[in-house]
PAGU-699534 format. One record per atom (N, C-alpha, C): y, x, z; residue in one letter. Coordinates in steps of 0.001 Angstrom, whole numbers, padded with zeros to 6 digits, always signed. Last residue first. Example, Ala and Ser with C-alpha at 12.3 -4.5 7.8 and 13.67 -1.06 7.14 Angstrom:
-002250+012850+007080s;-001060+013670+007140s;+000030+012900+007870s;-005690+013190+007800a;-004500+012300+007800a;-003300+013200+007800a;
end
This chain:
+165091-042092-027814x;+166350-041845-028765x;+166165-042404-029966x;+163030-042477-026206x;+163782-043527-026289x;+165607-043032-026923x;+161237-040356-027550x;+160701-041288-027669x;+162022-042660-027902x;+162392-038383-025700x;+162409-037708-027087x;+162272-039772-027830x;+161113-039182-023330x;+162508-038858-023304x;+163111-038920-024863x;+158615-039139-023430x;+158824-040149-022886x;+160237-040298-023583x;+157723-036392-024314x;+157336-037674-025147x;+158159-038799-024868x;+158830-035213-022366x;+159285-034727-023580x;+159051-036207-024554x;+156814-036322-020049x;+158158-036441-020060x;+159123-036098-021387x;+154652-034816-021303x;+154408-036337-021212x;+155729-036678-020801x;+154728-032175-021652x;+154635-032683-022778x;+154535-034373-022622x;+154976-031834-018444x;+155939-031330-019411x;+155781-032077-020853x;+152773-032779-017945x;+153363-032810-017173x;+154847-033363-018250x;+151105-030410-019105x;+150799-031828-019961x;+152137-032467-019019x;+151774-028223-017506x;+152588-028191-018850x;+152351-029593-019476x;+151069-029109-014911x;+152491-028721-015173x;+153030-029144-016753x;+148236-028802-015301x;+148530-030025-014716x;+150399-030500-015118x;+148195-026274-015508x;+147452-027119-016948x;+148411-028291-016653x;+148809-025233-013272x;+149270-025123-014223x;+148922-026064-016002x;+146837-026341-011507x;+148411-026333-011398x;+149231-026445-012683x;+144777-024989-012327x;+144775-026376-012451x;+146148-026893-012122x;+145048-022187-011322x;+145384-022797-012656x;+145065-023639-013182x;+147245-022818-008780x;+146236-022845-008850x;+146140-022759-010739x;+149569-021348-005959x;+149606-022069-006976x;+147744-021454-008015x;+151914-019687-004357x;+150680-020456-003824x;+150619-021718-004801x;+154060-018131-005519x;+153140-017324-004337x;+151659-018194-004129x;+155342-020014-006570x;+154820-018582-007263x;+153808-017993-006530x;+154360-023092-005547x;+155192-022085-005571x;+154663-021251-006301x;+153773-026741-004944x;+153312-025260-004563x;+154113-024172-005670x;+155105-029643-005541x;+154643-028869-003829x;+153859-027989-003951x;+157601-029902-007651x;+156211-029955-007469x;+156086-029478-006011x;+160089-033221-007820x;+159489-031631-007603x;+157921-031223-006955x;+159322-035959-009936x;+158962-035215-008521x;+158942-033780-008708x;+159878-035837-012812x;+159716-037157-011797x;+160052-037192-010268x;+161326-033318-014621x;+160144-033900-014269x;+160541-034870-013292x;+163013-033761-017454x;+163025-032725-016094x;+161744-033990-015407x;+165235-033479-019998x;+163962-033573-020320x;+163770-032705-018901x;+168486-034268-021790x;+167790-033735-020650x;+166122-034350-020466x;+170879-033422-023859x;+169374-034470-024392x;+169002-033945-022740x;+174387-034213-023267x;+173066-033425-023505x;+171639-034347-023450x;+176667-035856-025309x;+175811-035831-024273x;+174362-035078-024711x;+178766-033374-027586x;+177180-035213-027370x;+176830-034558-025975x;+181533-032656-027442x;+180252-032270-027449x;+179467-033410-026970x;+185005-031838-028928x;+184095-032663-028086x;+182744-032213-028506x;+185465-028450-028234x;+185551-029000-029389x;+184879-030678-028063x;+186021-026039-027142x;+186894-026123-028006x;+186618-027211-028587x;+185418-025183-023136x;+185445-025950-024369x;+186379-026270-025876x;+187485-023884-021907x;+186647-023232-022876x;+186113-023953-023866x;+191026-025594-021800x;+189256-025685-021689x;+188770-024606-022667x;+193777-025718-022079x;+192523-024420-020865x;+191406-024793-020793x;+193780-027006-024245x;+194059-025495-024802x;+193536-024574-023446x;+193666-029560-023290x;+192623-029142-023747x;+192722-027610-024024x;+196455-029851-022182x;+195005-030030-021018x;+194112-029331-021860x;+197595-029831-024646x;+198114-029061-023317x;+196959-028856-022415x;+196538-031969-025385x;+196228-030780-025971x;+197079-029508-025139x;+195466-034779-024992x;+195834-033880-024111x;+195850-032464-024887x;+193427-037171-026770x;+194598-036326-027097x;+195540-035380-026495x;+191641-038300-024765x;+192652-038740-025094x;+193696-037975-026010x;+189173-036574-026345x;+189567-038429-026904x;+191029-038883-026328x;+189857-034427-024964x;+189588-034645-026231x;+189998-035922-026761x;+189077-035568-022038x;+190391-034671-022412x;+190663-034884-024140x;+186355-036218-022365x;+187522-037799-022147x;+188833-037060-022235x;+185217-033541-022824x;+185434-034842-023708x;+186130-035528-023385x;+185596-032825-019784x;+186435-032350-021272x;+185760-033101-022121x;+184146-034984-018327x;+185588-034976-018394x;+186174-034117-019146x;+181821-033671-019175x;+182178-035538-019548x;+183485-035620-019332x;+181166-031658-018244x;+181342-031727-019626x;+182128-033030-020061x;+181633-032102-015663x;+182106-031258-016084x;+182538-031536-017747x;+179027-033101-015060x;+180802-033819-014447x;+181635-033424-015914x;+177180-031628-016023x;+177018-032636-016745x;+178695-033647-016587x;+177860-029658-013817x;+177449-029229-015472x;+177839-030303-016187x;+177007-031168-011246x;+178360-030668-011780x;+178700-030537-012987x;+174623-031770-012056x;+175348-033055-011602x;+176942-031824-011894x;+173129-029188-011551x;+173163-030265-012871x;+174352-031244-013362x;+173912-028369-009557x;+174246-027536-010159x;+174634-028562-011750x;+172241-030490-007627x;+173936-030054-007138x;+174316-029525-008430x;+170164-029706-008303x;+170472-030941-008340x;+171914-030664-008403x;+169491-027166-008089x;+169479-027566-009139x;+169774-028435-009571x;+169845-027193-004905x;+171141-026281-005525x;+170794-026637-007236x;+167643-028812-004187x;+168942-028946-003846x;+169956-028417-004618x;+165724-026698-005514x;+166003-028098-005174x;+167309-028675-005530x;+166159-024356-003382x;+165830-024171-005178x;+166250-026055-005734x;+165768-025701-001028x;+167305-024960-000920x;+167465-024963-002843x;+162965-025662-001114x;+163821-027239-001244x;+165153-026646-001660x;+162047-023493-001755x;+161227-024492-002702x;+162724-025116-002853x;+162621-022560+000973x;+163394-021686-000256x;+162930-022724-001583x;+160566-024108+002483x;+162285-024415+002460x;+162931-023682+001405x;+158490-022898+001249x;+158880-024581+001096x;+160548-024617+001633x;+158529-020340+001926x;+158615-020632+000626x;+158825-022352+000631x;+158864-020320+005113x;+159569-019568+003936x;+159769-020051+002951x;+158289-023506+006594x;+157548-022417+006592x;+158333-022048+005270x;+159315-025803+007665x;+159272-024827+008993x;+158277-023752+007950x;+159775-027971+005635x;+160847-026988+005826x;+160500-025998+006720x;+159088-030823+005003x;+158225-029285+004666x;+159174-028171+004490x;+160491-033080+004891x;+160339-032555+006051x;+159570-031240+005892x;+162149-034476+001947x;+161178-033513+002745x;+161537-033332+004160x;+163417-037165+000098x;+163495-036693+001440x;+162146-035776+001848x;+164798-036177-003194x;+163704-036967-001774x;+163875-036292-000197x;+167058-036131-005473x;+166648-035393-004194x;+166225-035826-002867x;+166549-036023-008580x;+166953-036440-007423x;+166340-035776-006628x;+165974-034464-011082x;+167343-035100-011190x;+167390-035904-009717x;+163021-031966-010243x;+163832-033496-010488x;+165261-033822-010067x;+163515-028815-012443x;+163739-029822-011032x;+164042-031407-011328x;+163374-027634-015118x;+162489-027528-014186x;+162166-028281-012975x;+164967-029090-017569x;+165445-028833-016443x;+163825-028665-015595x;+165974-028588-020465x;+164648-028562-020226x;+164953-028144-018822x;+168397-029759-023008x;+167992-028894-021359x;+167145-029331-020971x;+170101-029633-026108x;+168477-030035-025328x;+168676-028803-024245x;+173063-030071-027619x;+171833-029606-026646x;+171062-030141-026162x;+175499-029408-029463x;+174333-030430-029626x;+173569-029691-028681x;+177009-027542-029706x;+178022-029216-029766x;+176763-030569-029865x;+178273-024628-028603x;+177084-025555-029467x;+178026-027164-029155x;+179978-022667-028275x;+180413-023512-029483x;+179332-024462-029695x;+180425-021435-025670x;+179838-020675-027194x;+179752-021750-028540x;+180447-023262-024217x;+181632-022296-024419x;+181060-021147-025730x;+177923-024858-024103x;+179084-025411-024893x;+180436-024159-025125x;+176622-022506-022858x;+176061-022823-023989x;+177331-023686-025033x;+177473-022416-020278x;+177580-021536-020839x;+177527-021328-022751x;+177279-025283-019612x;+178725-025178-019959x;+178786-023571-020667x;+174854-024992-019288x;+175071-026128-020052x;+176428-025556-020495x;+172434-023200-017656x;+173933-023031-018312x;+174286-023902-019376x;+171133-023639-014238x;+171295-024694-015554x;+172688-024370-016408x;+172294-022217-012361x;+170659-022464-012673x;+170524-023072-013830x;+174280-019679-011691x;+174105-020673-012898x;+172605-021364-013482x;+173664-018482-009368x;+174924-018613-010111x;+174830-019852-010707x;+170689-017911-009441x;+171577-017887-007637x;+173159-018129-007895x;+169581-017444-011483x;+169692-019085-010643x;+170373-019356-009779x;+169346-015208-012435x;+170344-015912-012532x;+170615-017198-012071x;+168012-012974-009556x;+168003-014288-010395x;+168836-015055-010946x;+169748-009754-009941x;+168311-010663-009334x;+168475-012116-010075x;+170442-005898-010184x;+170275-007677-010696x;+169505-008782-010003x;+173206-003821-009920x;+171751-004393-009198x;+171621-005771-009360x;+173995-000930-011673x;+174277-001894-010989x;+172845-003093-010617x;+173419+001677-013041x;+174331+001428-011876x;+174454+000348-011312x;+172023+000246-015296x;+172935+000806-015637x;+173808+000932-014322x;+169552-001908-013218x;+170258-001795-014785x;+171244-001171-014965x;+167494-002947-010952x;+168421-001713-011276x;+169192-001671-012421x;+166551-005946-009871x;+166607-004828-010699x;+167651-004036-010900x;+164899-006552-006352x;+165974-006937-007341x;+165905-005748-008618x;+161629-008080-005440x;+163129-007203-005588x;+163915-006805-006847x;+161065-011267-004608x;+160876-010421-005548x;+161964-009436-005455x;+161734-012631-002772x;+160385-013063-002430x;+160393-011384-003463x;+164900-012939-002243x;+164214-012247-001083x;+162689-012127-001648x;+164971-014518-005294x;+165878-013839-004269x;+164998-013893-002886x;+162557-013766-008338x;+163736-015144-007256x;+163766-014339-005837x;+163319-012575-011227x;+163184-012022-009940x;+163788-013170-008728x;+163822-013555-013710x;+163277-014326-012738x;+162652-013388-011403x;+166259-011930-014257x;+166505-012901-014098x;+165384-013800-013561x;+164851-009124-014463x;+165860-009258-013284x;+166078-010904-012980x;+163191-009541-016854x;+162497-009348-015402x;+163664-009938-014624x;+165479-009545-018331x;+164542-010789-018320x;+163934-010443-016817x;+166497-007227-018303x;+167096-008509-017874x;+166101-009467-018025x;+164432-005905-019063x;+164418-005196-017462x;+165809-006874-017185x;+164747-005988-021597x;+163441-006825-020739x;+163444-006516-019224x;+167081-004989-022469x;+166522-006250-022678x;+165436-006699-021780x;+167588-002429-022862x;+167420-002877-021080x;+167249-004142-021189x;+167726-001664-025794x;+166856-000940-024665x;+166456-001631-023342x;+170242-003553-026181x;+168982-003345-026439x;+167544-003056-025598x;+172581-002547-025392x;+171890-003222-024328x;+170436-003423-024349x;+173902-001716-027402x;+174099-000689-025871x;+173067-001264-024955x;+175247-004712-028476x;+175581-003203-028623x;+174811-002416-027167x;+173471-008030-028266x;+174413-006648-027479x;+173952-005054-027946x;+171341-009343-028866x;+171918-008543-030097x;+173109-007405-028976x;+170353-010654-026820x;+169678-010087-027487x;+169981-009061-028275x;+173173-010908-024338x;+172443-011552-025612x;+171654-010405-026156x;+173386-011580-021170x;+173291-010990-021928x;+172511-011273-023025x;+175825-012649-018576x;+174770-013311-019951x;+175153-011939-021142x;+176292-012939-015214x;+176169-012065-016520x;+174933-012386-017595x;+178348-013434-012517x;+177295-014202-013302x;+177590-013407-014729x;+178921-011110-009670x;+179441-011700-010985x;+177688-012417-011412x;+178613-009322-007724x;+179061-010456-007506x;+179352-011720-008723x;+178524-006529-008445x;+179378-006965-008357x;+179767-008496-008303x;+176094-006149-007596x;+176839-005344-007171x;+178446-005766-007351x;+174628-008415-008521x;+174523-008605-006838x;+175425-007690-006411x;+174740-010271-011205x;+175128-008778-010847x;+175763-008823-009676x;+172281-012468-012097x;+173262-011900-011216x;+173288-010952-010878x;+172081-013438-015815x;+171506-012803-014740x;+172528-012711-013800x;+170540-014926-018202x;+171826-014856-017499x;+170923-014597-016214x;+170187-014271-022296x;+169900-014169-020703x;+170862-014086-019439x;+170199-015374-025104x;+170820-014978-024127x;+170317-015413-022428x;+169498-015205-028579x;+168988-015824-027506x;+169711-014935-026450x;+169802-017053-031896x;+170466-016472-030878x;+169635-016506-029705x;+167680-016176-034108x;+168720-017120-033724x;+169178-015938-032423x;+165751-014920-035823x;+167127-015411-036779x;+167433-016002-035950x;+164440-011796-034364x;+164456-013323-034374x;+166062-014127-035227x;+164854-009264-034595x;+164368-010072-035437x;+164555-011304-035596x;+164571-008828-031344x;+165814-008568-032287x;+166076-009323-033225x;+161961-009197-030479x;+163799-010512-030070x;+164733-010222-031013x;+160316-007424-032040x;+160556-009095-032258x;+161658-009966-031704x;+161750-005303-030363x;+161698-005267-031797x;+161702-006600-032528x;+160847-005762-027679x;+162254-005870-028457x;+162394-005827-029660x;+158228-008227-027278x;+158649-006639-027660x;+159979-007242-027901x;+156632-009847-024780x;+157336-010226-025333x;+158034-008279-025766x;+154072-009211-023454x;+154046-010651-024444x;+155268-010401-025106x;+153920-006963-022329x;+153078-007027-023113x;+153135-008740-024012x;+156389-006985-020696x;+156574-005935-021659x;+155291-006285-022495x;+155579-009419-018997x;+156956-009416-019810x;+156518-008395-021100x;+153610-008195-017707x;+153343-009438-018206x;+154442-009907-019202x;+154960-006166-016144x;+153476-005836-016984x;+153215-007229-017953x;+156373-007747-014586x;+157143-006496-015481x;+155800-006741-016918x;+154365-008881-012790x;+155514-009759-013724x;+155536-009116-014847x;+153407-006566-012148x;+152273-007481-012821x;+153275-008286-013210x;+155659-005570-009766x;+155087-004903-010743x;+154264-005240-012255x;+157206-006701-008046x;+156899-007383-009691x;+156632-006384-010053x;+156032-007249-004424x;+156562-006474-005968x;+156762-007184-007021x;+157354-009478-002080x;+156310-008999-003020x;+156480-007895-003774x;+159371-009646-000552x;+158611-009552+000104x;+157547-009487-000454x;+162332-007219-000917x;+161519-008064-001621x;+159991-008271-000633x;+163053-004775+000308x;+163133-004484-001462x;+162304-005959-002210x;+164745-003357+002782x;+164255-004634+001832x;+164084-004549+000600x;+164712-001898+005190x;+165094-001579+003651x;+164042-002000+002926x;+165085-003165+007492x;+165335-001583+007469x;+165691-001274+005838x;+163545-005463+007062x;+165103-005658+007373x;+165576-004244+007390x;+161136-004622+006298x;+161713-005325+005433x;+163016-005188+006001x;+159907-003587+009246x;+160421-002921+008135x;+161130-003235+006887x;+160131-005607+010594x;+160849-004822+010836x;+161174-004095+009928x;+157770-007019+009262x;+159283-007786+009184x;+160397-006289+009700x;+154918-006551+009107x;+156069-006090+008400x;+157520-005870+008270x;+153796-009051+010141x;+153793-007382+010711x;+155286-006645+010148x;+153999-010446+008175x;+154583-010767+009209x;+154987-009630+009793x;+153255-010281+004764x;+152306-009702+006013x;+153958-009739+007402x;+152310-010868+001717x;+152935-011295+002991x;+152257-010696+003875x;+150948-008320-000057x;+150234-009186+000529x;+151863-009763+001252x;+150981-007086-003822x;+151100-006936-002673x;+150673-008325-001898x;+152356-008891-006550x;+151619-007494-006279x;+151748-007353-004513x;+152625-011123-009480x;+153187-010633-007761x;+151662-009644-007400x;+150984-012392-011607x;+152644-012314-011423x;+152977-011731-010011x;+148159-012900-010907x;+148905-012657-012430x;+150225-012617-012271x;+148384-013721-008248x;+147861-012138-008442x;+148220-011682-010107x;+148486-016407-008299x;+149681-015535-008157x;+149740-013810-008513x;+146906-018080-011648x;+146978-017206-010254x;+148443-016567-009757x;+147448-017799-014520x;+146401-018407-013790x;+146373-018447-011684x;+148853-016686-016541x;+149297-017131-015735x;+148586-018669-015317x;+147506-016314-019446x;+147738-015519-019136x;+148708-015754-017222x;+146435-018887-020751x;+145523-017699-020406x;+146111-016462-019675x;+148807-020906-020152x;+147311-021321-019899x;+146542-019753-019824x;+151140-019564-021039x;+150716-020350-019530x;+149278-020178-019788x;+150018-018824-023901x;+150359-017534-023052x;+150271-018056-021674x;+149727-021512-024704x;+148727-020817-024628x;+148925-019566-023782x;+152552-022271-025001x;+151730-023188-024132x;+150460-022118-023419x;+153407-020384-026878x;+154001-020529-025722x;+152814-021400-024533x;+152148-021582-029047x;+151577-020038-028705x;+152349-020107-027083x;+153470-024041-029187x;+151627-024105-029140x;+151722-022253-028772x;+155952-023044-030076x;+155852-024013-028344x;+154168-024084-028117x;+155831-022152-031921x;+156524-021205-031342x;+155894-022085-029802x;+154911-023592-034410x;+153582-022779-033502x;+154679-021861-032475x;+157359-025416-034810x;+155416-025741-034028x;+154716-025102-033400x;+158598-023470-036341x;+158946-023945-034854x;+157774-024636-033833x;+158033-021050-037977x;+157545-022311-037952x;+157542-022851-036478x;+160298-018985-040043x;+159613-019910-038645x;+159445-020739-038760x;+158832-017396-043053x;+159993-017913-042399x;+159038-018796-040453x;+158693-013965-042914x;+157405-015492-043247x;+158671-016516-042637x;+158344-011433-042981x;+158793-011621-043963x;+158594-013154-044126x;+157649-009998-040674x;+156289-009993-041730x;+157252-010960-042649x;+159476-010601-039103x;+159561-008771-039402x;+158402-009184-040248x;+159608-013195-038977x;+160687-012812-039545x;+160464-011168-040124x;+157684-013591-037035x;+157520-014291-038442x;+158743-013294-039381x;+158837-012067-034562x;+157204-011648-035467x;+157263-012329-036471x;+160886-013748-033834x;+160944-012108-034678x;+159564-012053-035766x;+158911-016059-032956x;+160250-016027-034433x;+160245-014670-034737x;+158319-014599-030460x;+157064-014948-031516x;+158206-015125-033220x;+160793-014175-029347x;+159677-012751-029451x;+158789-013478-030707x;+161693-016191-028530x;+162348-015883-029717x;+161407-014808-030059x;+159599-017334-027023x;+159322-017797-028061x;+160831-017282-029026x;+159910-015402-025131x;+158825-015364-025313x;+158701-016107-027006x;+162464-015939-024243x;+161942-014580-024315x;+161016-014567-025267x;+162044-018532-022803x;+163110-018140-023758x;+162648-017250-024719x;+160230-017903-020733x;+159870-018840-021605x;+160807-018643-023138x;+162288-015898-019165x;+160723-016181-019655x;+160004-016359-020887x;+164309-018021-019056x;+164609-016498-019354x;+163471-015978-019909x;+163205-020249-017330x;+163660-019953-018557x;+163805-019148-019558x;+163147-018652-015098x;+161600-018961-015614x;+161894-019601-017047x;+166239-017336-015089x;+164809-016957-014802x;+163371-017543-015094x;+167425-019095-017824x;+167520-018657-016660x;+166206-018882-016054x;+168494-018285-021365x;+167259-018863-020476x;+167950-018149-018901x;+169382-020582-024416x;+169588-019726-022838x;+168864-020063-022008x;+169457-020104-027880x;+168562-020353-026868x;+168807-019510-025567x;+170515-021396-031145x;+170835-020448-029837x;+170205-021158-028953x;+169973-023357-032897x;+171209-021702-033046x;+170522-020702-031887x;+166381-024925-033213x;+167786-024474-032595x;+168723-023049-033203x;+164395-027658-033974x;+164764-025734-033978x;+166369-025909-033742x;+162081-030227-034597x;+163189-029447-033624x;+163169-027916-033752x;+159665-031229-034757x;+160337-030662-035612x;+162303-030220-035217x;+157901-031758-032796x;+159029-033371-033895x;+159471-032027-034519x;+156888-029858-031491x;+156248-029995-032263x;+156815-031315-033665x;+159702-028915-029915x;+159228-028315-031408x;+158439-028971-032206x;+158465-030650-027738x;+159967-031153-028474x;+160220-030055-029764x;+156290-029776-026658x;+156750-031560-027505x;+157508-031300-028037x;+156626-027202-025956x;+155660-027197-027063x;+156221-029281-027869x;+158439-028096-023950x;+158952-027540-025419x;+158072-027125-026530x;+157126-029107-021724x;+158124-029760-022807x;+158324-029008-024195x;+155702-027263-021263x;+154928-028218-022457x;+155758-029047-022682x;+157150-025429-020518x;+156817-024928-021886x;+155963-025904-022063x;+158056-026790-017943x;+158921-026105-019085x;+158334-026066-020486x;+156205-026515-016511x;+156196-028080-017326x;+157477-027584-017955x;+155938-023906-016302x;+154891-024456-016915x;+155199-025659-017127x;+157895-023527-014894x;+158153-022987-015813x;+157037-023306-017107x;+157351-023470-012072x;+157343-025007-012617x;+158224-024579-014376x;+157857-021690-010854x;+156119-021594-011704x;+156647-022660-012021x;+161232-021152-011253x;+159653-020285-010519x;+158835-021051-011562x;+163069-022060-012443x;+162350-023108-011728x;+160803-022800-011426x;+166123-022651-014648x;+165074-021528-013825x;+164532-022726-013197x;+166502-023933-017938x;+166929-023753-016654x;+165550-022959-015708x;+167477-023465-021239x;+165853-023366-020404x;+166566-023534-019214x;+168520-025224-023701x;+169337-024728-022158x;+167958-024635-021702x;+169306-024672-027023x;+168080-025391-026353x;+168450-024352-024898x;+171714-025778-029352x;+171087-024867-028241x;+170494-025464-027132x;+173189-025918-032513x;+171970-026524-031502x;+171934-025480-030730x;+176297-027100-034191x;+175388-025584-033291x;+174683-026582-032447x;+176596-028217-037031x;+176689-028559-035809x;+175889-027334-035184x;+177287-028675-040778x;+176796-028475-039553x;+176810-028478-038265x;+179151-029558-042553x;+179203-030418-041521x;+177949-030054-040360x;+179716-026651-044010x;+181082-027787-043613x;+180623-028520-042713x;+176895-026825-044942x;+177972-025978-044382x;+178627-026331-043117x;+175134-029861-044615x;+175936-028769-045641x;+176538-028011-044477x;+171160-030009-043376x;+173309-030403-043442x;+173895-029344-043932x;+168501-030988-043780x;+169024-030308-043480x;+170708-031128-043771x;+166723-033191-041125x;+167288-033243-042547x;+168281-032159-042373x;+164158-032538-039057x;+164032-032136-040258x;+165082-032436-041319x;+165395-034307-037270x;+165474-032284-036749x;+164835-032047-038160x;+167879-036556-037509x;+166885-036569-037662x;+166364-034918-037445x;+169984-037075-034830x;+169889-036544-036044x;+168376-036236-036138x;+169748-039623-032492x;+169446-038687-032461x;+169329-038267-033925x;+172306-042163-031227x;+171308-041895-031801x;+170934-040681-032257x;+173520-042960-028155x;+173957-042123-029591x;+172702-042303-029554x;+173117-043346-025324x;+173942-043725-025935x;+174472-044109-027357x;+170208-043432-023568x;+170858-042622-024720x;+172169-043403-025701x;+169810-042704-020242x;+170245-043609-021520x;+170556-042868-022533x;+167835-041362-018416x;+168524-042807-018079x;+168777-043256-019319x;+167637-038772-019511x;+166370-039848-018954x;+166520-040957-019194x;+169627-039022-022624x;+169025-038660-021178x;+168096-039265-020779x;+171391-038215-025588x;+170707-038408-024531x;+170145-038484-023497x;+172235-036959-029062x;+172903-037198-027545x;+171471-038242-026961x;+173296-035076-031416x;+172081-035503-030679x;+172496-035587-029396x;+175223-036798-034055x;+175385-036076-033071x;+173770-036249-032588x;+175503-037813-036814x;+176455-037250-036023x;+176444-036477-035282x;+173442-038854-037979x;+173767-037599-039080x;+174753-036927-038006x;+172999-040749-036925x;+171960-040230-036686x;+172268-038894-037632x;+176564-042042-035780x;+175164-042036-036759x;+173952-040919-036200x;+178693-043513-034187x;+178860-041959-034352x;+176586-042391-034778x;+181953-044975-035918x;+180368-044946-035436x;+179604-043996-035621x;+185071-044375-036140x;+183720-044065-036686x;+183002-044273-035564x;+187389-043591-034612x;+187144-045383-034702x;+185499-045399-035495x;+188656-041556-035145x;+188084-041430-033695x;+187291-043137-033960x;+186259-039123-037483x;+187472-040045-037163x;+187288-040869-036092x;+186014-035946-036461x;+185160-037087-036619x;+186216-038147-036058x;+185368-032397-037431x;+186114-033616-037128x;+186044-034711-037345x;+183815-029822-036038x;+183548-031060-036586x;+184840-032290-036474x;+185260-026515-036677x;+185124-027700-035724x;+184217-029079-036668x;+183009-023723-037145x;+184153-025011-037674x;+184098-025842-036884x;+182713-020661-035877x;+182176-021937-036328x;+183304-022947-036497x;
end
């Protein structure tokens, strides 16, 4: 991709860049319906971040933010991202293998609808009981304190490889390779990988101790959250230079005392480490830009970053929610995705 070069004393327009946040938007937002030549295009990529069942105010943000007419290069998902990701490059293939171009509208309205009828309950995603009794045997040879059997089952029937393939953009999954310790993004299109596409999606919202981990080619996967809950910088090292992140967790961190029982402290630790993760991501990016503007090109030649990049668009809920994968209602869920489409509005609104 081409760099954009943008004289440094220019006023940066609604043709320039898409930049924004809860707090402020600095820049003004390119209109998502005018198209752009060649030469002055820009890479979009829409950042899903992980965030168990709160994956539902995920997808009514993004039913909002398609329905303005928004479409993207490239799309990264981590675990309930990964999901959601999955799901709506799966529906693009399907336009693309019947020959029909995409219609980004109905990618976030069919998305909405798969929450609503198909993830009602925990018994729609997890197999088996908690059972205390048990504990001895879990520490003998742990495999998770639920199954994903009904996850798996819920992946392979919404989302085919045939339609990710298809799909005209990019989409990439990031997972942890527990054997070797490493953070691993795998794209749709990978040579060799095809085939094990959905066993990475499973792996990536497999969340750590509750779900067991996946097997893939010798080596052993579990949530990409436990690395990279939010890949902002994964997404700018691939060249986008315009992003929307659909963050599952609130941008602060309240004070709980709902810590003496498993899943509420693993809730808060999920929390904590999305807050922590964001706030770095976002450090991060802001000081390779101020590398850029000053002209450091010694400094800039060890950034992955190659180019300056707009402040990301971020779209994340008010309050983290108080019930889980394990203990959650499908009034929960309705409650999640309007949730989602009323922060999208809010956010989208003051650009």
């Amino acid at each position: 991709m081409e760099n954009v070069n943008r004289p440094p004393a220019k006023k940066l327009t609604r043709r320039d860049v898409v930049v924004g946040s809860i707090a402020a938007a600095p820049f003004s937002v390119p209109s998502p319906a005018r198209p752009q030549s060649a030469a002055s295009q820009q890479r979009r990529a829409l950042v899903l971040s992980g965030g168990d069942i709160a994956g539902a105010f995920q997808a009514g943000a993004i039913k909002e933010l398609l329905s303005r007419g928004w479409h993207f290069d490239a799309i990264y998902g981590i675990s309930a991202g990964a999901l959601n990701g999955a799901f709506i490059t799966a529906e693009a293939g399907k336009a693309t293998r019947r020959g029909e171009p995409v219609q980004w509208s109905t990618l976030g309205e069919a998305l909405v609808q798969f929450w609503k009828e198909r993830v009602k309950s925990p018994e729609d995603l997890l197999s088996g009981e908690l059972d205390t009794k048990q504990c001895y045997t879990l520490l003998q040879n742990f495999k998770g304190l639920l199954g994903s059997d009904r996850l798996s089952a819920l992946i392979e029937g919404a989302v085919k490889v045939d339609d990710l393939l298809a799909a005209p953009f990019q989409f990439h999954i990031g997972a942890v390779n527990l054997t070797s310790g490493e953070m691993e993004y795998i794209s749709k299109d990978d040579t060799g990988r095809a085939g094990e596409v959905l066993k990475y999606i499973l792996a990536s919202a497999s969340l750590p101790f509750v779900l067991p981990s996946v097997s893939i080619g010798g080596s052993t996967y579990c949530d990409g959250g436990a690395r990279h809950i939010v890949p902002i910088h994964r997404a700018v090292s691939d060249g986008a230079t315009q992003i929307v992140c659909i963050v599952c967790g609130t941008g602060k961190i309240s004070q709980s005392d709902d810590i003496n029982q498993f899943m509420p402290l693993l809730n808060r630790l999920t929390s904590i480490a999305t807050n922590q993760y964001l706030r770095y991501e976002l450090e991060l990016l802001r000081k390779s830009n101020q590398l850029f503007r000053t002209g450091d090109l010694a400094a800039r030649a060890l950034l992955s970053q190659k180019q300056e990049v707009a402040e990301p668009v971020l779209i994340q809920p008010r309050e983290d929610y108080d019930f889980s994968i394990i203990s959650f209602e499908v009034s929960n869920i309705a409650a999640m995705i309007a949730d989602g489409e009323r922060m999208a509005q809010e956010v989208l609104d003051r650009l």
